[in-house]
C-alpha positions as a Markdown table, in Angstrom:
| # | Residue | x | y | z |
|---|---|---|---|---|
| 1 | Unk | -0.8 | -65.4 | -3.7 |
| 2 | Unk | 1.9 | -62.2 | -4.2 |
| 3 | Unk | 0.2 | -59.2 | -2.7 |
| 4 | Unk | 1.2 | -55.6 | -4.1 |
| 5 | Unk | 1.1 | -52.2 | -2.4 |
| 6 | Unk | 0.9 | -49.5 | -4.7 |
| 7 | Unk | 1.4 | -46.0 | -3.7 |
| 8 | Unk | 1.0 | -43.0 | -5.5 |
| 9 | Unk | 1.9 | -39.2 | -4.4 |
| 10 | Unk | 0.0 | -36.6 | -6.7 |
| 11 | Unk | 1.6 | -33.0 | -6.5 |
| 12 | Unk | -1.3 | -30.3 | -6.5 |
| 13 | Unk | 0.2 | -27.0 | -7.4 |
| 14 | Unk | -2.2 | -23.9 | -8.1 |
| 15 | Unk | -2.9 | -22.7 | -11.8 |
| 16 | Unk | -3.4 | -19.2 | -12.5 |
| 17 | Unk | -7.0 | -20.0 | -14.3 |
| 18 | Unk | -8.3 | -23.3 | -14.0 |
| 19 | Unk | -7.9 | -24.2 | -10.4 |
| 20 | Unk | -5.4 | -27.3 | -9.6 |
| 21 | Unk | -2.4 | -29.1 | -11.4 |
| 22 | Unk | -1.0 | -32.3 | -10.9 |
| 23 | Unk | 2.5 | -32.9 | -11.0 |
| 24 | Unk | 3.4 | -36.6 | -11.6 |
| 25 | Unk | 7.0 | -36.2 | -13.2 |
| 26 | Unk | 8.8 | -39.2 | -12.8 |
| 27 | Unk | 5.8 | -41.1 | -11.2 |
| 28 | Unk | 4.6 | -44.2 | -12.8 |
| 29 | Unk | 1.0 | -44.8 | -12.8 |
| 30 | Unk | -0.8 | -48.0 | -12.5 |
| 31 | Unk | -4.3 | -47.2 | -13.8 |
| 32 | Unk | -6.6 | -50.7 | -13.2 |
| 33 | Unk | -9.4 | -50.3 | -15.9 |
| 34 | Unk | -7.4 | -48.1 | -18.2 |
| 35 | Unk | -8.8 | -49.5 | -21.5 |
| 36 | Unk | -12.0 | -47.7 | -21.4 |
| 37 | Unk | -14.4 | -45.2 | -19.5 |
| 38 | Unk | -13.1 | -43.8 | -16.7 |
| 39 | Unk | -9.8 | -45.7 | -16.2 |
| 40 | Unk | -9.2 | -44.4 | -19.7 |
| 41 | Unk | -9.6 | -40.9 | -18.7 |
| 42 | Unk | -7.7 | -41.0 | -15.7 |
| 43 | Unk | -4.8 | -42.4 | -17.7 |
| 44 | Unk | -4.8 | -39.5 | -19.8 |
| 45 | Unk | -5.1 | -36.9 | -17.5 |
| 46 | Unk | -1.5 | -38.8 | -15.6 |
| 47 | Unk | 0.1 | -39.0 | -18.6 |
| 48 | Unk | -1.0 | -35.3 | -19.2 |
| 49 | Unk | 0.9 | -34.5 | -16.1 |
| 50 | Unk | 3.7 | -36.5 | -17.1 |
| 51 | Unk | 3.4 | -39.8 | -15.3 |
| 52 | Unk | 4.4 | -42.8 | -17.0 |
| 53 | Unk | 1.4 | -44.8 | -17.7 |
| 54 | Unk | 1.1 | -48.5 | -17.3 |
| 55 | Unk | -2.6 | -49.5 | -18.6 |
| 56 | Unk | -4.4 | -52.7 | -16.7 |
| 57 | Unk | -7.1 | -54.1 | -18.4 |
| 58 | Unk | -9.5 | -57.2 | -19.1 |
| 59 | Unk | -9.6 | -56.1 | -22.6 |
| 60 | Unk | -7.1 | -56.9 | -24.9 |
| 61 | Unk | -4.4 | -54.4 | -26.2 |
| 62 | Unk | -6.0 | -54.1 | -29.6 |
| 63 | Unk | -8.7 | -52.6 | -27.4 |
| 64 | Unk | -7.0 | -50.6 | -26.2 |
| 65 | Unk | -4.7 | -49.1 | -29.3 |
| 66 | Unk | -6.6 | -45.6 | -29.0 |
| 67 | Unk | -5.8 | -44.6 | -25.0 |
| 68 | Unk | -2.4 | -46.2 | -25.3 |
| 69 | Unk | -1.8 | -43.6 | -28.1 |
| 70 | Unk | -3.5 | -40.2 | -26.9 |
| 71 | Unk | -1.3 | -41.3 | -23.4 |
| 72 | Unk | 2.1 | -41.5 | -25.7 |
| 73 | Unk | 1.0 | -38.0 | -27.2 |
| 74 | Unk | 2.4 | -36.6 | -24.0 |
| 75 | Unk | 5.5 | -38.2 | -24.2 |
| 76 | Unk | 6.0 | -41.4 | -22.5 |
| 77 | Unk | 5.0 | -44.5 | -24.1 |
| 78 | Unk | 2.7 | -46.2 | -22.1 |
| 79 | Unk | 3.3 | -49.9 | -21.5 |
| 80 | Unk | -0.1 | -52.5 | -21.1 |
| 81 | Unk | -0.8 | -55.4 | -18.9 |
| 82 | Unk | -3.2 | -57.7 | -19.5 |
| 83 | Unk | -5.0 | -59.4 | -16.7 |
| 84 | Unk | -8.2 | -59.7 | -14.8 |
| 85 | Unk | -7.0 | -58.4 | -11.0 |
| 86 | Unk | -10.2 | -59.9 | -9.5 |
| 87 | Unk | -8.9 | -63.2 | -10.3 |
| 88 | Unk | -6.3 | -64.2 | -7.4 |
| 89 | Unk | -5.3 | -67.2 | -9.9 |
């Protein structure tokens, strides 16, 4: 089995009136999960601050059409991968 290490820097920088940024320019995200709930959120607020998404999901990419395109409203097209990452096969 191929292991991967993924690791991510997030860039906090201070906004005026609602707290903390993030600054992910040029950063490519790997969000496990992304098609739905949570994962889907977190993948929007990345591509919000301008990482390049890459979407990881059980569920097909029909299912998830929607996140993939409210992440490409901020710029980037996001890219999908298909696969179940408890399943070392």
């Amino acid at each position: 089995m191929q292991q991967i290490s993924v690791c991510c820097m997030i860039h906090y920088g201070r906004s005026r009136d609602s707290g903390y940024t993030i600054h992910m320019e040029e950063q490519v995200a790997l969000v496990t999960g992304a098609g739905q709930r949570i994962g889907a959120a977190i993948a929007k607020k990345l591509a919000e601050a301008g990482a390049q998404i890459v979407i990881n999901d059980v569920c097909e990419e029909s299912a998830a059409k929607e996140v993939m395109e409210q992440c490409a409203s901020f710029g980037k097209k996001p890219h999908f991968i298909h696969c179940d990452i408890s399943d070392e096969n």
